[in-house]
PAKOL-325290 format. One record per atom (N, C-alpha, C, CB): x, y, z. Coordinates in steps of 0.1 Angstrom, whole numbers, plus 5000, padded with zeros to 4 digits. Glycine has a CB too. Layout:
XYZ/...
END
This chain:
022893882832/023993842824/023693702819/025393852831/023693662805/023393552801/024593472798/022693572791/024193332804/025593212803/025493182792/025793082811/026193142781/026093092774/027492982769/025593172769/026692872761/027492742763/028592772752/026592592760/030092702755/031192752743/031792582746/032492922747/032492542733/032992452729/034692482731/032392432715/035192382742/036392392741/036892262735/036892412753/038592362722/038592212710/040192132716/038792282685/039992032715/041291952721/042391982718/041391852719/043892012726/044692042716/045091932705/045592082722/045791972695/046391882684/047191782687/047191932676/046991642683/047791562688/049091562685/047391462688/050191512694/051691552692/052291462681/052591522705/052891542669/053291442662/054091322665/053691492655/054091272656/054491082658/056191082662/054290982639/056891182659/057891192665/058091232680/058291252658/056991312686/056991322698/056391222706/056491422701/055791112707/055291062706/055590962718/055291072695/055590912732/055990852738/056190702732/055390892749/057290682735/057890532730/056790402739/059990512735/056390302733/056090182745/057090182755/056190032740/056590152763/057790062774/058889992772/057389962782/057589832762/058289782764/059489782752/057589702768/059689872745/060189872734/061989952737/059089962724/061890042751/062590082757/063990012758/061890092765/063789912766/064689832771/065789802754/063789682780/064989772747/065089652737/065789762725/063289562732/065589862728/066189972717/067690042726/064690132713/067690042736/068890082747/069989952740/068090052770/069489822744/070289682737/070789692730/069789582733/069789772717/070389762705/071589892706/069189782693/071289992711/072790042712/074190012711/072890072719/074289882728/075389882731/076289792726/075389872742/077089852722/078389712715/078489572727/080389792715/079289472718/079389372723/080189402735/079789272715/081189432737/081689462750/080989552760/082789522747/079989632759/079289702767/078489632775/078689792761/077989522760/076789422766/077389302779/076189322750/078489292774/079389132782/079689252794/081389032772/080589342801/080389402810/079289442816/080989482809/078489442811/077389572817/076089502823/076689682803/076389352821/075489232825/075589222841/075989092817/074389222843/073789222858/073189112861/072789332861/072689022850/071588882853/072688822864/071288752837/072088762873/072988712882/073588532879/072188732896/072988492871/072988352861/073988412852/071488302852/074388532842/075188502836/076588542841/074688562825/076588582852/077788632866/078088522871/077188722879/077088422875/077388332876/078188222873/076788322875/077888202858/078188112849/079488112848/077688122838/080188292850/081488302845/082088302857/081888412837/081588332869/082388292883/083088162884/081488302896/081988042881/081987932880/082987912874/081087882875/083087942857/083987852852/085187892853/083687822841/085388032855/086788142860/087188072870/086488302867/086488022879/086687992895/087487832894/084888002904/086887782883/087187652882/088787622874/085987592874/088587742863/090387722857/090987782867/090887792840/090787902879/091787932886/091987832896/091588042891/091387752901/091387642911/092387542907/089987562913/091687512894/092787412882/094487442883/092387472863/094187582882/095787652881/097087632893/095387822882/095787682900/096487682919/097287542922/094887692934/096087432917/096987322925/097887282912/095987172932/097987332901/098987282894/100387332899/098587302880/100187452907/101587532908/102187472920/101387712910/100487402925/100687362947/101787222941/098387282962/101387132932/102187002929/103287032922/101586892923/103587162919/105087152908/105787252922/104987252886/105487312934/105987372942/106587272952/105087472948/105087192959/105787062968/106586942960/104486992977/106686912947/107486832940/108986882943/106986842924/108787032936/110687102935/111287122946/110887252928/110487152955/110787202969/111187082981/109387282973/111186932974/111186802980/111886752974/110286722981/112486782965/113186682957/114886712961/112886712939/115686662962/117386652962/117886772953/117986502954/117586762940/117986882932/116186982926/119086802916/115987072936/115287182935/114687182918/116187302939/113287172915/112987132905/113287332898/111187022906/113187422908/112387552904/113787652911/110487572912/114387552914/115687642927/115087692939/116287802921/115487812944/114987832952/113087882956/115787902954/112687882941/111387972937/110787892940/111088022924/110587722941/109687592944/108787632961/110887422946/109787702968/109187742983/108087822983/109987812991/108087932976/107688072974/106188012967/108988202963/106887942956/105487902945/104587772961/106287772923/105287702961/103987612974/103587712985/104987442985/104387802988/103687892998/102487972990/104888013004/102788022985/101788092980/100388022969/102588182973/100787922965/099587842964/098887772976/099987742956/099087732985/098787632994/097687763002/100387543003/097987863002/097088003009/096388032998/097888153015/096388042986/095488122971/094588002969/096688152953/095187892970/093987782964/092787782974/094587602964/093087842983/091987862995/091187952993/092587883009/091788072990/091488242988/090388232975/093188342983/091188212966/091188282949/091088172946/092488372942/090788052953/090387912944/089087872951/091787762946/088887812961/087787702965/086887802971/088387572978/087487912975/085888002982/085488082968/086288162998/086088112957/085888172947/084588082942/087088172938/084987932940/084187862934/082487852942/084987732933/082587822955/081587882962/080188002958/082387932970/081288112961/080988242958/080288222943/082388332958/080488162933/080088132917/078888052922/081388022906/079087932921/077887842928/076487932933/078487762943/076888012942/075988022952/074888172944/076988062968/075888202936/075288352930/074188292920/076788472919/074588162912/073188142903/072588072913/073188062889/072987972918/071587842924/070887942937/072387652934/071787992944/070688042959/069688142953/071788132975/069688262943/068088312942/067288232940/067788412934/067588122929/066688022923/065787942936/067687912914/066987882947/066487822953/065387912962/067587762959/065688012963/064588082980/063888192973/065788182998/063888092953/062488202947/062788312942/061488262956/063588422943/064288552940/063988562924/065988542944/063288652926/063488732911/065088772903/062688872914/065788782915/066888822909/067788802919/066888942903/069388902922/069788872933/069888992940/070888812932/070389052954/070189112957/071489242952/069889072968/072089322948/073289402946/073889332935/074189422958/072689322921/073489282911/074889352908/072589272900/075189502911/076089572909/077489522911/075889662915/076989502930/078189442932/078789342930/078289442939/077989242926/078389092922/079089092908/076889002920/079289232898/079789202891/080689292894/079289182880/080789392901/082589422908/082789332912/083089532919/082289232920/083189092931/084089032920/081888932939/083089002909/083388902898/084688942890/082188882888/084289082882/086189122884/087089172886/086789142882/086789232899/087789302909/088289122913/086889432924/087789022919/088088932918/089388902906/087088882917/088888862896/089588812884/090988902882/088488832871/090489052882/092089132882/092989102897/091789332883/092389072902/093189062919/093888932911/091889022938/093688822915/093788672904/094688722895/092388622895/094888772887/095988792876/097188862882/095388882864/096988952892/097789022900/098888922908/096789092910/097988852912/098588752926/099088652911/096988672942/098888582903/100188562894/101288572892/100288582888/100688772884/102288792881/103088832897/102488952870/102888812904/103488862918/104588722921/101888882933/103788612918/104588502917/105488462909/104088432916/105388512892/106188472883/107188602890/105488472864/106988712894/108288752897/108888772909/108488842892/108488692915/109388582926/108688652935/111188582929/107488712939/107088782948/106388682956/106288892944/104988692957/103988622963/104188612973/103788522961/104088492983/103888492995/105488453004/102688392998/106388382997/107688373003/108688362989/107788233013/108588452979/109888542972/110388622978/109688622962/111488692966/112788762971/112288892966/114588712966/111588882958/110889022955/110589122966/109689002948/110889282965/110389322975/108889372971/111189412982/108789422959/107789502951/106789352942/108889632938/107289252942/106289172937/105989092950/106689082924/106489102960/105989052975/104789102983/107089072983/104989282980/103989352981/102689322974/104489472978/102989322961/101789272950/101189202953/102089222938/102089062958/101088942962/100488992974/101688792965/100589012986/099889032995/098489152989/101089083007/098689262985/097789332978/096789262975/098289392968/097189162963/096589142955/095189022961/097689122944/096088922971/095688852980/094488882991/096888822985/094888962998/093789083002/092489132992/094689233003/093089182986/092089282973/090489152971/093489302950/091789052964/090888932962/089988882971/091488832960/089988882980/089188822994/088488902996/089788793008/088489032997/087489152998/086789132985/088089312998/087289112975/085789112961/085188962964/086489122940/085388892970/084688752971/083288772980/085888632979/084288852991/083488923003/081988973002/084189053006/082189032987/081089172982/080389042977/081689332968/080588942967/079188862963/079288752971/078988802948/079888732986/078788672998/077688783006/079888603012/078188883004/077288943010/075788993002/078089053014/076088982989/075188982979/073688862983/075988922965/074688772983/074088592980/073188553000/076388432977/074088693007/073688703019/072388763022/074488753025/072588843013/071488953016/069988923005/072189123011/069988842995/068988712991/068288662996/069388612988/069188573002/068688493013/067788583022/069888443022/068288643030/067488683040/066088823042/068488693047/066188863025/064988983019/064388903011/065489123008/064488823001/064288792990/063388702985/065088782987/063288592996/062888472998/061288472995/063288433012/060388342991/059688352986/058488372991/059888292981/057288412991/055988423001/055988263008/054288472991/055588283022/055788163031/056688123035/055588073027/058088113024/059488063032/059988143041/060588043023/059988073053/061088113068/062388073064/060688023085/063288173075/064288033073/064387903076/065288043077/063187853085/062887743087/062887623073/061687773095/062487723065/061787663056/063187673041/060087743055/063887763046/065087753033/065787663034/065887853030/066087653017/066987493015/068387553022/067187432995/068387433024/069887363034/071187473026/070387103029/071387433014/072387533012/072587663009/072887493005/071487683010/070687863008/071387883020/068487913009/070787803034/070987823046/072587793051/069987733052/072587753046/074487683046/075387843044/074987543026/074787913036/075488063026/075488143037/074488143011/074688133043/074088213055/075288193067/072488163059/075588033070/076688053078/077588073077/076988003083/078088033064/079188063058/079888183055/079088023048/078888283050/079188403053/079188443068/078388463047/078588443075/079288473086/080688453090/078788443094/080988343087/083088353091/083588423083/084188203091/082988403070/083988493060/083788653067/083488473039/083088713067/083088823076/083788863087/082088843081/083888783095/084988733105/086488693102/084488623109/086488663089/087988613086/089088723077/087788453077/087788753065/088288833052/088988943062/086988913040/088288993073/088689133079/090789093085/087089173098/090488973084/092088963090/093188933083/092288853100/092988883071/093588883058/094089023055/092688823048/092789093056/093189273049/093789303060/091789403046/093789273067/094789343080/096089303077/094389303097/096289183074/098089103074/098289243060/098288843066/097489253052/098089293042/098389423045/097389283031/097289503052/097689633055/098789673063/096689683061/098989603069/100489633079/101589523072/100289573098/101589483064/102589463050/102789573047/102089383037/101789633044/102389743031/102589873037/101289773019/101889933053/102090003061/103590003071/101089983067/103989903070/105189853077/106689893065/104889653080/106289823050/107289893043/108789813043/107290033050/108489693052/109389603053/110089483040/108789543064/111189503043/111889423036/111489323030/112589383041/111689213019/111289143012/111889023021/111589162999/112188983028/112888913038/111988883050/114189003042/110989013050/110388993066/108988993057/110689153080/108789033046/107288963036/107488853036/107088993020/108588803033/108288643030/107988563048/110188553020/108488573057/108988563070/107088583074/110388703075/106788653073/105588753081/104388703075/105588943079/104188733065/103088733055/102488553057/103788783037/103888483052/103588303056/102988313072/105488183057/103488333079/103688313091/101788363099/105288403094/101388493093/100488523097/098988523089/100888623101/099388453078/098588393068/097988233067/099188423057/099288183077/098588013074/097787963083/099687903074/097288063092/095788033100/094987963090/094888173105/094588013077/093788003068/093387853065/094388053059/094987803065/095187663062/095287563071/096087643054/094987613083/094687473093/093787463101/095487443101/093387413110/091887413113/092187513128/091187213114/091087553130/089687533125/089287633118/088887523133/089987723109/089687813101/089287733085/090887913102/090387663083/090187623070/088587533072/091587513065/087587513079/086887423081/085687493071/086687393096/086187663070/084787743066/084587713049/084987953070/085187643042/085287603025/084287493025/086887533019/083887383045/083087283040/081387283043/083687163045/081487383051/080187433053/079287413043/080287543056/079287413030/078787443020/078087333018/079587503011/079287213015/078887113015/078487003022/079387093012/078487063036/077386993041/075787033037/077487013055/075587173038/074287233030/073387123020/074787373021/074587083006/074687042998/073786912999/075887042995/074586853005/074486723008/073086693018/075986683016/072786773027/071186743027/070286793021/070586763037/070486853014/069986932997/069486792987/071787022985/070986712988/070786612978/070386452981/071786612971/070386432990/069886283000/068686282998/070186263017/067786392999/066586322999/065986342988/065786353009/066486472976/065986412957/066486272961/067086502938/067486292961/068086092950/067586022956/069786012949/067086012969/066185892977/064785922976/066485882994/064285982968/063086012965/061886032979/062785892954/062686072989/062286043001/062386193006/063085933008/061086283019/061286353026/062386363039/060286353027/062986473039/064286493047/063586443063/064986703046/063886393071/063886363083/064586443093/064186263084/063586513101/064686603113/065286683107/065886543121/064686813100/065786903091/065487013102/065486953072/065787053114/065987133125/067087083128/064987133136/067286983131/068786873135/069786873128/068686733134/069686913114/070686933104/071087073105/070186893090/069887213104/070087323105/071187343114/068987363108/070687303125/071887303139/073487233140/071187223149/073287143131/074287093129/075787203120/073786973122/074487263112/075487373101/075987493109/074587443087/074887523118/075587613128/076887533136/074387673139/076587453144/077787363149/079387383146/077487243144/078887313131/080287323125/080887503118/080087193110/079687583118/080187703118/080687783133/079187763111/080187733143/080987783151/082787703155/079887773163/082487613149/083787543153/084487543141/083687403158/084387653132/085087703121/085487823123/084487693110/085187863133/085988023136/086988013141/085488123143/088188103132/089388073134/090188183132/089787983126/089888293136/090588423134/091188423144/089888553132/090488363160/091388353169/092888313171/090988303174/093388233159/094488133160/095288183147/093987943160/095088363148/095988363135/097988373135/095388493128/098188303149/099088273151/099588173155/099388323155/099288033149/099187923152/100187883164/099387863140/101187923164/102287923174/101887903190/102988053172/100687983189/100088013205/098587993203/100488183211/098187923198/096887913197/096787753194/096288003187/097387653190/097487533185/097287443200/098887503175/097887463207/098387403224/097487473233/100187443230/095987423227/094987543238/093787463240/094487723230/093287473251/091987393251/091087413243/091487393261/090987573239/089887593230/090187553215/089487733231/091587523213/091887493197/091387343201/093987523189/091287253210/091587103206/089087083210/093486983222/089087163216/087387153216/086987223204/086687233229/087087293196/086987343179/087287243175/087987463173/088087173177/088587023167/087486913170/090386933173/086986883184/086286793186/084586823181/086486773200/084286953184/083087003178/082887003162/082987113182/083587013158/083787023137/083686883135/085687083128/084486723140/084086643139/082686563146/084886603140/082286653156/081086593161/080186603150/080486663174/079886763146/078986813136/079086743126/079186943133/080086673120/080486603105/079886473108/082086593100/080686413116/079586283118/078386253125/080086213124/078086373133/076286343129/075586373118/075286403137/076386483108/075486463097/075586443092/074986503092/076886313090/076686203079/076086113087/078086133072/075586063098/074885953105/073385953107/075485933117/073286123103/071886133101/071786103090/071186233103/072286163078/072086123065/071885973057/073086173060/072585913068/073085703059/071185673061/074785503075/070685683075/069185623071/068285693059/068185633084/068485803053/067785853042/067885733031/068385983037/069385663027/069785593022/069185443023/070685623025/068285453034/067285273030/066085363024/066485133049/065285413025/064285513019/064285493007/064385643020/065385463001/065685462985/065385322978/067185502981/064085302972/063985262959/063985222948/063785262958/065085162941/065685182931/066785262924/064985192928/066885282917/068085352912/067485512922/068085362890/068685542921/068785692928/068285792918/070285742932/067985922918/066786002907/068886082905/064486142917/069486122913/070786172907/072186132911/070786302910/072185992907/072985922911/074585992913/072885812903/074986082901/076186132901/076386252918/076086222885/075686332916/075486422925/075486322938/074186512922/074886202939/074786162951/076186072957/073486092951/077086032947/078185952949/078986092953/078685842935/078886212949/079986282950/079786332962/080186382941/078886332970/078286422988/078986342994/076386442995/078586222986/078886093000/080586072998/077785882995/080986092988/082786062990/083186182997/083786052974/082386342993/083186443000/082886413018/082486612994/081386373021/081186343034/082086243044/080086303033/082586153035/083686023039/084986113042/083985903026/085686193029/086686263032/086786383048/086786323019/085486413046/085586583058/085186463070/083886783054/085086373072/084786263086/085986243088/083886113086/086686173077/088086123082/088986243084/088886023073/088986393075/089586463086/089486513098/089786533083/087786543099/087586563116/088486413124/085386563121/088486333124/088986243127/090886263133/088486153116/091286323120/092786363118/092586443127/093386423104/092286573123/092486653134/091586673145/092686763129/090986603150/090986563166/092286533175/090386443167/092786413162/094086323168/095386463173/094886193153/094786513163/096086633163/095686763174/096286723143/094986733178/094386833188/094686813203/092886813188/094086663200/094386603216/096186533218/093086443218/096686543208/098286503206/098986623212/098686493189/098686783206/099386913208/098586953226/098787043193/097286943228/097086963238/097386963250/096686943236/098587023261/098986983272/100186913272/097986913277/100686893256/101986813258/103386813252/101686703254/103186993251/103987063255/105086993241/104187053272/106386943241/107386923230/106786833221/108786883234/106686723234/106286563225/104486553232/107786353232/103686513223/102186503225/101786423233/101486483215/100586403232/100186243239/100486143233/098886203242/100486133216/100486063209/102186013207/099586123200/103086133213/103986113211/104886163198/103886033212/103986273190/104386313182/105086453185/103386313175/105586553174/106186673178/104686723181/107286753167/104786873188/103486943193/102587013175/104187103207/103887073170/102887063157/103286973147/102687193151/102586913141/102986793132/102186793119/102786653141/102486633111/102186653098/100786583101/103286593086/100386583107/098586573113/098186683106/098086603133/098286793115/097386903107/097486943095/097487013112/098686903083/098886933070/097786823065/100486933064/098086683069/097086633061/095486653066/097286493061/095086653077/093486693078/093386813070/092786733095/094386933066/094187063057/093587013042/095787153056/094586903042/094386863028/093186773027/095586793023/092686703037/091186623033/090386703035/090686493042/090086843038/089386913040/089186963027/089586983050/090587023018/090787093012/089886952996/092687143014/090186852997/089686782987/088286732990/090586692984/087686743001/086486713004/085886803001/086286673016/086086943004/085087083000/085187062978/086287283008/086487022973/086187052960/085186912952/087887082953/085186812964/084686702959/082886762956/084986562971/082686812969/081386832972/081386952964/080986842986/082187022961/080987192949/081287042936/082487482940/081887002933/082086882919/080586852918/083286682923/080186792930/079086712930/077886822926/078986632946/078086952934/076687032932/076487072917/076687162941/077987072908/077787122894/077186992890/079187182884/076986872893/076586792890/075086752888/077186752895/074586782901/072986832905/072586912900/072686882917/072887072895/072287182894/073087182876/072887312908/074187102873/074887152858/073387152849/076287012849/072087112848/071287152840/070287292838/070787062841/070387302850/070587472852/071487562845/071087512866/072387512847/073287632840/073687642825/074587622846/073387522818/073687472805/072387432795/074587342807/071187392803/070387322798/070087212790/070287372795/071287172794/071886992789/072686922802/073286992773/072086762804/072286692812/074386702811/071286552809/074686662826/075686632823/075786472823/076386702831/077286452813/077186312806/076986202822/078986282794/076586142823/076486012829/077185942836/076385942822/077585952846/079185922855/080185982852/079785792856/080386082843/081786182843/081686262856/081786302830/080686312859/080686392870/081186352881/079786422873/080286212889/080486122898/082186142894/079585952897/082486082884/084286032884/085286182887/084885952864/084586232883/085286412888/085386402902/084286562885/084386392905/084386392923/085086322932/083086362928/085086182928/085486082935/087186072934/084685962930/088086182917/089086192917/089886292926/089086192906/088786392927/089086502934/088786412952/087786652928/088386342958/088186322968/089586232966/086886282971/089486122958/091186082961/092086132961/091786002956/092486272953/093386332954/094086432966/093286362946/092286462973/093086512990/092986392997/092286653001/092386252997/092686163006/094486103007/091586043003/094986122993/096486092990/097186222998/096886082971/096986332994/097886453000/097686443016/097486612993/096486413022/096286383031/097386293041/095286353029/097286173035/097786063036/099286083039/097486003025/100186163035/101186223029/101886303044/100586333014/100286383049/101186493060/100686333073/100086743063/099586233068/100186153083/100986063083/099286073092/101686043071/103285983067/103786063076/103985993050/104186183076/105086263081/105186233100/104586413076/103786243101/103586253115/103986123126/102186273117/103385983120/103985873126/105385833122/103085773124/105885863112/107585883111/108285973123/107985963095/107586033124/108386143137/107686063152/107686373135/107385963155/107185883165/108385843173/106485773160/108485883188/109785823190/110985933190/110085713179/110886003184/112186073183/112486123167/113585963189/111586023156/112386023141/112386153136/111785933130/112486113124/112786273116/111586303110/114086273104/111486213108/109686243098/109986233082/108886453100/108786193077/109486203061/108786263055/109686103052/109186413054/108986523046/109486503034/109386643051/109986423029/110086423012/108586343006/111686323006/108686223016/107886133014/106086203012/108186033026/106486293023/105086413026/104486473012/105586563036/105686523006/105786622994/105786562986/106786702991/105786432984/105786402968/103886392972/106886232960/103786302980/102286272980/101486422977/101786202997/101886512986/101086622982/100886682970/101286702987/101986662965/102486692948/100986582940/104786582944/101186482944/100386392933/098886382934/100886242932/098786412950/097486452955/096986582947/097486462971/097486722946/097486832944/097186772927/098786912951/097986722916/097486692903/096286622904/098486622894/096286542907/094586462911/093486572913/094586362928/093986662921/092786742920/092686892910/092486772935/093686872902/093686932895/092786872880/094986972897/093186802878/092686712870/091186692874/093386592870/090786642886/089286662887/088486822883/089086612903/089086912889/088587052883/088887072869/089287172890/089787032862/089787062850/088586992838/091187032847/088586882848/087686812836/086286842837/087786642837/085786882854/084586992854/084587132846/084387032870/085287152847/085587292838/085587312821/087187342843/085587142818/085987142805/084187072801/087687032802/083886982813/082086952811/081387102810/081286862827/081887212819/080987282820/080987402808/080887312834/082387402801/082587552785/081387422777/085187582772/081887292778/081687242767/079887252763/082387102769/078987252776/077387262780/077087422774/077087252799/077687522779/077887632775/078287692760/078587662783/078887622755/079187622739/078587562735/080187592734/077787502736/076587432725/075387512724/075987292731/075487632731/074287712731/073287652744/073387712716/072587772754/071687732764/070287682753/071487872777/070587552757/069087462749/068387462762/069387272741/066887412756/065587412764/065987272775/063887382752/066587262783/066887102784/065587092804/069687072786/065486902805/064486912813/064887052825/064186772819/063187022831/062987142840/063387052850/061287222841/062886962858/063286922865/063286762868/062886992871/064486702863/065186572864/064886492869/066186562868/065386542882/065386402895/064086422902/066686422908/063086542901/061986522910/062386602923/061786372913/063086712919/063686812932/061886872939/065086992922/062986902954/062186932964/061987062965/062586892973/062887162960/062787312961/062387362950/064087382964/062587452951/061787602943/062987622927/061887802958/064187602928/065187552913/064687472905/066487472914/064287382910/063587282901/061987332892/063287132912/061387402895/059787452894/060487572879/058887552914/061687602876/061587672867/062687612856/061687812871/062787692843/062887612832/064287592833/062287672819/064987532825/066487522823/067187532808/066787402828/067887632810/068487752824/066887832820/070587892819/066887872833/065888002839/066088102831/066088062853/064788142826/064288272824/064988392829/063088282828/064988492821/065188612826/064988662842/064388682818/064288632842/063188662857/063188552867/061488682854/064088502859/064188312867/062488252869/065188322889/061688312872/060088242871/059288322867/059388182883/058288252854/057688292845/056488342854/057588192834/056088282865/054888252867/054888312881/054588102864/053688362888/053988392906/053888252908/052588482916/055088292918/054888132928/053688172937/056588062941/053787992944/052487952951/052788002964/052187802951/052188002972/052888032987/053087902994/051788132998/054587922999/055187803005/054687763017/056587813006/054687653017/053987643028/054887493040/052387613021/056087453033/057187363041/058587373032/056687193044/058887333038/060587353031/061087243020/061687333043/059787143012/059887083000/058887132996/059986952999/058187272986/057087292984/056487202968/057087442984/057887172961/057687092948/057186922957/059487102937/057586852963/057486752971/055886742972/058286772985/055786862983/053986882984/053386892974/053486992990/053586942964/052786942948/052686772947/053887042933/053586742942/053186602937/052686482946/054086552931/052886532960/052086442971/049886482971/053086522992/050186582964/048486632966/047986592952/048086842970/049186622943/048286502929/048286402930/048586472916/048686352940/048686142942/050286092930/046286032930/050886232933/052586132924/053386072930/053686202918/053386092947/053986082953/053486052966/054586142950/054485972976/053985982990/054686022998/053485892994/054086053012/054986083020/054686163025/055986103017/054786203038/054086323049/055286373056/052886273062/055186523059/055786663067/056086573077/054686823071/058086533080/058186503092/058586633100/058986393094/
END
């Protein structure tokens, strides 16, 4: 049988309509589809989630204490500025500015700068970060109207009483979802080489932080759930809800808003001192420190938990942790040569650091006062006193001093234009006077009640009133630096300013799609930009 050779002919090629599209043409024809509203929802970049947490986070903050100083104003005054509603409105602000204000702002912060910082292509559960963002924001509008109709946390409402607690809850759980995002970054995401040894301070900061909030959110949803499981009277909402909610706001729970800013703050001592961080194991430890002595779910009944050895050693440990790591920090401060490389950013760490010292300081006093001494303290005060309202409040203005300061550091990131030139600094330093005044206010109260007196709770309330606009005013005017950077269009603005130490600074401003154009290098210490310009001869200075 003979083989013989045969020509097989190719099939026809598929017309041009069948025709598989490029790749990269894919994406870019899907875009063109979606209407403008599809596009603004449907956004996953974690920078543009960001941006709007931020500045959402910043007019709701704005909001909160405007309602906290027109609540403690009406609610102090002889003739009731609001009637009976002035109570209901300071109750329920004085717990939301915490909730739906200062951890919000956090939560914003942390969603653009931390991938940047530990390298991340992106973030981890972009999904969820934009349910956080407005399941958030609806919760926030919720917890409003709950208030305009007398509900919230101590109205007569029974059905807008419910609301607020709901809504109060709801909110803390979506905050929840983009720490856990910003959590889970951190610890997958990070760049070839970086340990956590080696991640920046407030990357690492997110890390503790989230842990209490894990710890805390779960007890919030619980007050709410047996609010609404219970079915009780608007009488025993207002009664209950205060009552098992203002853990939040005294220590050592409220301590978990400053964590951050300590991160921050050895973040930024050694750019502006143009100097390598010294002992950054010692600082690490320190953030744990003060995160253990920020857990506070234990004491969500202040009543029986305030008069305890373990509440007044939580008090002493939160101030240990604060003042060593402002006492490690001041020698960074001879290191410095000249003008500081971010002078703004750096006045604002150091005023928030002054404020969160002198409250550890407060509430120590108030620790070792309630501790063991039963009616009247050691100090001679009542057992709970206006100690602990003001350390709430220097905490409360030290944490907003310090995120002030970080939009200050990082605002070219986000905008691509410098922010103006001591506005920032003056944001910060307003916001720090305005909880050192409200502060001020609850230890009026406390040494008035010395002896037997009455105390002067009016005297308390106005200060908090004017402290509370002070810091309203400082957030507003950040909020109004940061539409105004944002409305000029993201311009090419510098890459990196001050001569930063991390891995934010190495890409453009604002960041790329992909946040870095380029593979990074493999890290090899925890200033890898530092090490670059120490091996070209730009700089000096060796791995302590």
């Amino acid at each position: 049988m003979a083989v013989t050779d045969t020509t097989v002919e190719a099939p026809p090629a598929a017309p041009p309509a069948l025709a598989a599209a490029k790749p990269e043409s894919r994406p870019q024809a899907a875009a063109a589809e979606l209407t403008a509203i599809e596009h603004y929802l449907g956004a996953v970049d974690h920078k543009r989630l960001g941006r709007r947490f931020t500045l959402a986070a910043l007019l709701v903050t704005a909001g909160l204490f405007v309602a906290r100083a027109v609540g403690w104003a009406g609610a102090n005054s002889a003739d009731p500025l609001l009637g009976t509603w002035s109570v209901q409105v300071r109750q329920s602000a004085d717990i939301a500015v915490i909730v739906l204000g200062v951890m919000a702002l956090i939560v914003g912060l942390a969603i653009y700068v931390v991938p940047l910082q530990v390298g991340a292509r992106g973030i981890s559960f972009p999904r969820l970060v934009a349910l956080s963002y407005y399941s958030w924001l609806i919760s926030t509008v919720l917890y409003a109207v709950s208030i305009l109709g007398d509900g919230g946390l101590g109205g007569n409402s029974y059905e807008m009483g419910r609301l607020g607690i709901f809504s109060l809850a709801a909110g803390a759980v979506s905050l929840l979802g983009g720490m856990i995002a910003v959590m889970t970054t951190v610890l997958t995401l990070r760049a070839p080489g970086m340990t956590l040894a080696r991640t920046p301070m407030f990357a690492y900061s997110m890390l503790v932080s989230g842990a209490l909030w894990l710890a805390t959110v779960p007890a919030i949803v619980a007050v709410g759930v047996l609010m609404q499981a219970n079915r009780a009277e608007a009488g025993a909402i207002k009664i209950g809800a205060v009552a098992d909610l203002r853990f939040l706001g005294w220590q050592p729970a409220i301590w978990i808003i400053a964590i951050p800013v300590i991160g921050l703050a050895v973040d930024v001592l050694p750019v502006a001192t143009g100097a390598r961080l010294m002992q950054r194991f010692v600082f690490r430890g320190l953030i744990v420190v003060l995160g253990v002595a920020s857990f506070g779910v234990w004491a969500v009944d202040p009543n029986l938990a305030v008069n305890t050895f373990v509440w007044a050693a939580l008090a002493v440990l939160a101030l240990v942790a604060v003042l060593a790591t402002l006492a490690g920090l001041l020698p960074q401060l001879r290191r410095l040569s000249g003008a500081p490389a971010a002078p703004d950013a750096l006045v604002g760490v150091l005023a928030a650091l002054g404020l969160l010292a002198l409250a550890g300081i407060v509430g120590t006093l108030a620790a070792l006062n309630t501790y063991g001494g039963g009616e009247d303290g050691l100090l001679g005060l009542p057992a709970v006193n206006g100690l602990i309202d003001g350390q709430s409040n220097m905490i409360l203005g030290g944490a907003v001093a310090g995120l002030l300061a970080a939009l200050a550091f990082w605002g070219v990131k986000f905008t691509g234009s410098m922010p103006a030139k001591g506005a920032a600094a003056g944001m910060a330093l307003l916001a720090a006077l305005g909880g050192l005044l409200a502060g001020v206010g609850g230890v009026i109260d406390a040494v008035a009640s010395i002896d037997g007196g009455a105390g002067a709770p009016e005297t308390a309330g106005w200060l908090i009133a004017a402290g509370s606009v002070l810091l309203a005013l400082s957030v507003l005017g950040a909020a109004g630096g940061l539409a105004a950077g944002l409305r000029g269009g993201e311009s090419d603005g510098p890459v990196d300013p001050f001569d930063g130490h991390t891995l934010e600074w190495l890409t453009s401003s604002p960041p790329s799609t992909n946040n870095f154009d380029d593979e990074l290098p493999e890290v090899v210490s925890a200033s890898p930009l530092l090490d670059a310009r120490e091996a070209s001869g730009t700089a000096e200075g060796s791995e302590q």
